[in-house]
N, C-alpha and C positions, 0 to 999 in steps of 0.2 A: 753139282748138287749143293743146295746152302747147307751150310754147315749147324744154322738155326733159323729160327721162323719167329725171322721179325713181328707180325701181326700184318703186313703187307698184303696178305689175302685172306678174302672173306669167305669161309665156306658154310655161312649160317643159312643161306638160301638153298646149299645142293643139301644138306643138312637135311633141311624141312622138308623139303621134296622127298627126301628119303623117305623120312617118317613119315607122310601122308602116303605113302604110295600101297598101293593095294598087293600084296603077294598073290592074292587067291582069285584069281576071275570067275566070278559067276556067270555060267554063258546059258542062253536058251535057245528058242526061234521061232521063227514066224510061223503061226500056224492058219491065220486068217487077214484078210483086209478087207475091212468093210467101210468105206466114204472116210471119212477121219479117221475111225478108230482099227489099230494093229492091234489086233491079237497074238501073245505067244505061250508055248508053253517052256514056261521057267523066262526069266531066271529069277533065284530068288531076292528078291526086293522091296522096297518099301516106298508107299506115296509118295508123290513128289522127286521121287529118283531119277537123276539122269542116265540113260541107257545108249550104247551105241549098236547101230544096224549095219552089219555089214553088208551091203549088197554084192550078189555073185558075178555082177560084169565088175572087171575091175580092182582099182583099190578106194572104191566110192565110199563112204560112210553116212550116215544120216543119222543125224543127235532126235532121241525120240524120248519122252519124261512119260511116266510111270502114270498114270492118273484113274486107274482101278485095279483090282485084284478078286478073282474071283475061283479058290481052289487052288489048283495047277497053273491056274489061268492068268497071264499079266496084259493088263489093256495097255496100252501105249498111247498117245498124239506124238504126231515126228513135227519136229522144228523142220520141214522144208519140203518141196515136192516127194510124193510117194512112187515117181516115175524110175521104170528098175527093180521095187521091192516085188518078191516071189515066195512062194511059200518054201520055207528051209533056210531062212537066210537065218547068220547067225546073231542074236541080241546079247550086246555085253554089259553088266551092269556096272555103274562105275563107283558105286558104295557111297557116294553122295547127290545131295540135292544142289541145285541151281545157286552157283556162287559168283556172286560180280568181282569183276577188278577193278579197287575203285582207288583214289591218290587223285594228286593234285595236277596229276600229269592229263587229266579227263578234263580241265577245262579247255575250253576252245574246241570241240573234239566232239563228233557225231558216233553213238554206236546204236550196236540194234540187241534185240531181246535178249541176249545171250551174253551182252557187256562184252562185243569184240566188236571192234572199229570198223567202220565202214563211210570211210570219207577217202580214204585212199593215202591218207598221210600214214602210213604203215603201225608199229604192233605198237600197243600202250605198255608202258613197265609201271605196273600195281604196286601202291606201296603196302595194300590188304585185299580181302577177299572179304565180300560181306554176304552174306544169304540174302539170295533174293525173298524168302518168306520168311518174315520175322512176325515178333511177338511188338506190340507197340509199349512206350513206355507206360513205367509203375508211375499210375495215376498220384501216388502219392508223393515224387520225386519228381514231379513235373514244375519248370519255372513260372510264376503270374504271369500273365500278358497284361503288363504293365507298360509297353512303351509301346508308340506310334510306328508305322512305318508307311511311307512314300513312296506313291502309286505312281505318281507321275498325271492322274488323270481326276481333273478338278470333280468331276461329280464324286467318285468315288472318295479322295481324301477330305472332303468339307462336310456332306451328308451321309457319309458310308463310311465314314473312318475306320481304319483298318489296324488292329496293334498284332505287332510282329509275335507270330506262334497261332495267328488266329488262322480259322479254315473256312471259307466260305467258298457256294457256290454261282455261277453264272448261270443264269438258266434261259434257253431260247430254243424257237425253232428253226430250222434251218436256211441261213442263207438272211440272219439278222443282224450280224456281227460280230461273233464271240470269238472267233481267232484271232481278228481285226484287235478288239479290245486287249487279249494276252497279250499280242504283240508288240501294243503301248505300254502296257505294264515291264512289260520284259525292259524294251530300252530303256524307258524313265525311274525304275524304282530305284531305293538307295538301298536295297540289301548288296550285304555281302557279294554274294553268288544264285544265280539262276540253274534251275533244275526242269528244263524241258522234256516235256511226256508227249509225242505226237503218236494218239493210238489210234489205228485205222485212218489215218487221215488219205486222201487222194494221193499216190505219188507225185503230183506235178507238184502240190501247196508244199512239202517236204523241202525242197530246197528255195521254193520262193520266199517260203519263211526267214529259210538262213539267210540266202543272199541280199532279199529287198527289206525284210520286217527286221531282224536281227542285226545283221550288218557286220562289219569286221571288230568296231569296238566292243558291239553285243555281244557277241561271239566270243570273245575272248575271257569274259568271267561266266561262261553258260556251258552248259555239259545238255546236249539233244539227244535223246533217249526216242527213237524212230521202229513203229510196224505197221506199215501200208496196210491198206484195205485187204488188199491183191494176197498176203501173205497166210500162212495157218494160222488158225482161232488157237492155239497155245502159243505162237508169236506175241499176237495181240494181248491176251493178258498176261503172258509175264512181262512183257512191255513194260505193264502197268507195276510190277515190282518191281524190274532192274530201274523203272525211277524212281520210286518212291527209297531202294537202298541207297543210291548215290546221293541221292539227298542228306538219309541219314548218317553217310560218314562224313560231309563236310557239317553236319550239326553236330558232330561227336567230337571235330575241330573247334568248336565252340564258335563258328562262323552261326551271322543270320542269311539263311538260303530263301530264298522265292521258288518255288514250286511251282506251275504251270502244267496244265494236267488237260490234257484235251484227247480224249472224253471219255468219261463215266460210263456214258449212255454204251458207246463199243466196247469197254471191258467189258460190260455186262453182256452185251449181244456175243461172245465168247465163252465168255461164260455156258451160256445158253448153249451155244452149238455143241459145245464138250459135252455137258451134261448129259445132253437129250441120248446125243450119239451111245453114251453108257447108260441109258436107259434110264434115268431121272424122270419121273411123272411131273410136265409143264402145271404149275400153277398158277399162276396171275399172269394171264397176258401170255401163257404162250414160257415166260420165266419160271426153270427149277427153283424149288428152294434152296438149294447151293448158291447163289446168283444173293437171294438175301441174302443170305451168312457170310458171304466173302466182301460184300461192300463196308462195312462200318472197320471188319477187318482189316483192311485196306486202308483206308480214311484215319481210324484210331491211331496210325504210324505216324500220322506226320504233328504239326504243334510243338510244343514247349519240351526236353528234356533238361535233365540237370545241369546240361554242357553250354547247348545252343536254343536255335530255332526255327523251323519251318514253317512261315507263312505260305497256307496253299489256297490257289484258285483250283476249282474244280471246274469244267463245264459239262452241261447236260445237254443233251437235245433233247428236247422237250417234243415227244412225240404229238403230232395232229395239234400243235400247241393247249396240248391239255397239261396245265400242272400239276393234275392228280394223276395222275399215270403213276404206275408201280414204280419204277427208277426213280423219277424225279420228288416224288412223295420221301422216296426211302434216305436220299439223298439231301434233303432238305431237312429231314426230322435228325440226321446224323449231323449236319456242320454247324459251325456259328454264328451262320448268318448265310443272305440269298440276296443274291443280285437280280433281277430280271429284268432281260431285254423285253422291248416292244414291239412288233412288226408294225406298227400304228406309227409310232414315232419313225423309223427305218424307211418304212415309204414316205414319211413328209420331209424325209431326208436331214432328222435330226439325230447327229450321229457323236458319240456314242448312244446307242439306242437302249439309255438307261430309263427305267422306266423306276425314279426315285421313290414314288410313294409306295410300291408297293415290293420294293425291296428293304433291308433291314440288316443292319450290321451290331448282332446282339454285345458287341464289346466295345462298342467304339464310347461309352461311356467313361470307360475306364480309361482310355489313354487321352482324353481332351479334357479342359480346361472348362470352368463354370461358365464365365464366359459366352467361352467358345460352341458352348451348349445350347446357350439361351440364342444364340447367332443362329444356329442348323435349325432349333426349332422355332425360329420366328421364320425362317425363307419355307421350311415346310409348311407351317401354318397356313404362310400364304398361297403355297402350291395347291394345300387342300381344298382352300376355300374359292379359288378360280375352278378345279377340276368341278367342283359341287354347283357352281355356278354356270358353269362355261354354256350351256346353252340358252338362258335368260341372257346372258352379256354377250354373245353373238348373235343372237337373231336380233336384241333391240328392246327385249322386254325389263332389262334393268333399268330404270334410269339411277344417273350419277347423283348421291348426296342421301339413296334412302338406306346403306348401309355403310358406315364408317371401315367397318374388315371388307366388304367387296370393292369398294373405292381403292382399297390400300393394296388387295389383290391383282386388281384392273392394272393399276397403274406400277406395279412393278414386276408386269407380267412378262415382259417384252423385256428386260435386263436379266430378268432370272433365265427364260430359255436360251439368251446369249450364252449366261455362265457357263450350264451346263453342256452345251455345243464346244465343241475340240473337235479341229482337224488330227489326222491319226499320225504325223510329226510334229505337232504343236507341242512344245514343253511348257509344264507348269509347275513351277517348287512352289515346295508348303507354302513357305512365305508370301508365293502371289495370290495362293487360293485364300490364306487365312486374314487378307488383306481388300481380298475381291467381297468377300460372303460378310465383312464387319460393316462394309460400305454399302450392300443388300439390305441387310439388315436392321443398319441403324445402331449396330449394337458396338460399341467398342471393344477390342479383344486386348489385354495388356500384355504386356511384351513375353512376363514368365511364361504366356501359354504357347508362344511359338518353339517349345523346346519339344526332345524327343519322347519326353516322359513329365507333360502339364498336371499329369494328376496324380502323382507322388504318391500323396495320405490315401490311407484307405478311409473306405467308407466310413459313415458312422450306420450302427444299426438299423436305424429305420428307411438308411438311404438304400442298404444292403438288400432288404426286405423287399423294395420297388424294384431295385435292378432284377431281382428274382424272377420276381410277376412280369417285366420285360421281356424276360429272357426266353419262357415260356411259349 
């Protein structure tokens, strides 16, 4: 036995453990199952609680969260098959809500709803525990989105410039591109760290992502946050938390994260199923009003705090490709800005199938260069005035010399579709895109605007006053 206690062990961890641990078990049980939803009576608990079931074959358990209360009565969704559950089995609460283990040990590293690893490289050691349902930040402690950030994908960084903390969404119908597009962004950006959200997606695209879109070096500064189609509707939206907190503690390291979030559209169809199952009256489209309330909730988490910064892509599926549709409506009027795909461009096999004019990057003012301004909206000009044109100058009825803007359209019609065309391993740094669009253009860019933060000064009032009416 030592005679004294050098400091050579650490017992600040069995310490903690102490102190969090529950003495009092609150135990209930199953009194009902109906399609999703477990009923029991007791125990006592609170929304959002995580609860353990014990089923009677065995020493099985199945992790189920709290998500109504009604009396005596606790509603349940089980995190995994209901195969086994019977009525009597015992429900244990465990005095808290759904907490990630998050550290720097998550990068390179796939887990699932519940932030425990499932890549088969064994247990992660946490340097914290984050709540998966947080509060987003104090809007008034939040940092400008002042500086650029590097998409890697020339449409987006020339005419959609994007500054780091900004949130915007991809919007398209199915089977146009928008995974294809994240997983350009993922490789090519220059943030920090990547924060992958695959919710609902197909089991097969789940590792074809990793292995062919992301790759070993991807991989290595990205944390994949994974719930299959196939899985339960409270897999799939806290999915949608445990990425949106992993994200937040490498922004609370003052790192700038890339967020990748594929899809809105299935948090919400999860949404939906909980809902209903607890008896929510569907109102738009079939959607509770729970379903609003939890989107901007969600969304409001990521962006600019005091420390760091979360630049997020969001994708929608744009149902029957209607953009008004309830999600995509709701989603579009909450972020920064909207990307949309085109199934028009996608069959003519122009790919990425961005569809520029009628997307809109309400910040990208802020982080470019005067410039570099008058460059984006001389090529847009000319995009408008071909798309306004385009069927007088393909059937024959233009002739050349009776419009100075459609001649200048005509003729730089066929280098601007090249621009925007990118094979999906094609790399582009800033510098080639702010090099390619000055040569479009006509417009010279000067050297100060190639940096990460071209527009420094702020506005002057009246310019503040236009960005506003833009914004809108």
């Amino acid at each position: 036995m030592r005679s004294s206690y050098t400091g050579e062990f650490d017992f600040s961890k069995y310490l903690k453990a102490a102190q969090e641990a529950e003495p009092i078990l609150y135990v209930g049980h199953v009194t009902a199952v109906n399609g999703l939803e477990i009923e029991s009576m007791g125990p006592c608990s609170v929304i959002g609680e995580m609860c353990t079931i014990k089923l009677s074959a065995g020493d099985e358990k199945l992790m189920a969260e709290v998500v109504g209360l009604d009396g005596n009565k606790v509603k349940l969704t089980a995190y995994g098959d209901t195969k086994g559950l019977e009525i009597g089995c015992e429900v244990v609460a465990s005095g808290s809500v759904l907490r990630v283990p998050v550290g720097m040990n998550l990068l390179g590293r796939v887990i699932d709803a519940t932030g425990r690893p499932c890549d088969g490289l064994g247990e992660i050691a946490p340097d914290a525990y984050y709540p998966a349902v947080a509060s987003p930040p104090d809007p008034m402690k939040r940092l400008p989105v002042n500086r650029r950030i590097a998409t890697g994908v020339r449409a987006i960084d020339s005419l959609l410039t994007v500054g780091k903390g900004q949130r915007l969404g991809i919007f398209a119908g199915s089977g146009v591109g928008k995974s294809t597009l994240i997983s350009m962004i993922a490789r090519n950006t220059n943030a920090d760290i990547n924060v992958i959200g695959l919710i609902g997606e197909r089991g097969r695209e789940v590792l074809d992502f990793i292995n062919r879109d992301l790759g070993k070096e991807g991989l290595k500064r990205s944390v994949v946050v994974m719930a299959t189609s196939d899985q339960p509707s409270i897999c799939r939206l806290r999915a949608a938390y445990v990425t949106t907190a992993v994200a937040e503690y490498f922004r609370d390291q003052g790192k700038d994260v890339m967020l990748m979030f594929d899809s809105v559209t299935r948090f919400a169809q999860a949404q939906r199923e909980i809902g209903l199952a607890n008896g929510e009256p569907p109102a738009q489209k079939g959607y509770p009003p729970s379903v609003f309330d939890m989107i901007p909730k969600l969304l409001e988490r990521t962006g600019t705090n005091d420390k760091g910064s979360i630049t997020a892509f969001y994708t929608v599926l744009v149902d029957g490709d209607d953009m008004n549709e309830p999600i995509t409506d709701k989603v579009r009027g909450t972020l920064d800005g909207h990307i949309v795909l085109s199934r028009k461009f996608a069959q003519a096999y122009h790919y990425p199938a961005i569809d520029v004019l009628q997307s809109i990057s309400r910040l990208s003012k802020r982080v470019t260069g005067t410039q570099t301004q008058k460059a984006c909206g001389r090529i847009r000009s000319l995009m408008a005035t071909y798309a306004d044109n385009e069927m007088m100058i393909t059937t024959g009825i233009y002739q050349k010399g009776n419009s100075p803007d459609i001649d200048a359209a005509v003729e730089k019609h066929a280098a601007i579709e090249e621009f925007l065309k990118q094979e999906e391993y094609e790399k582009c740094p800033m510098e080639n895109t702010l090099n390619k669009i000055a040569e479009l253009s006509g417009i010279p860019i000067p050297e100060e605007e190639y940096a990460e933060n071209p527009a420094a000064e702020l506005p002057s009032t009246a310019q503040t006053v236009d960005s506003f009416s833009t914004d809108s």
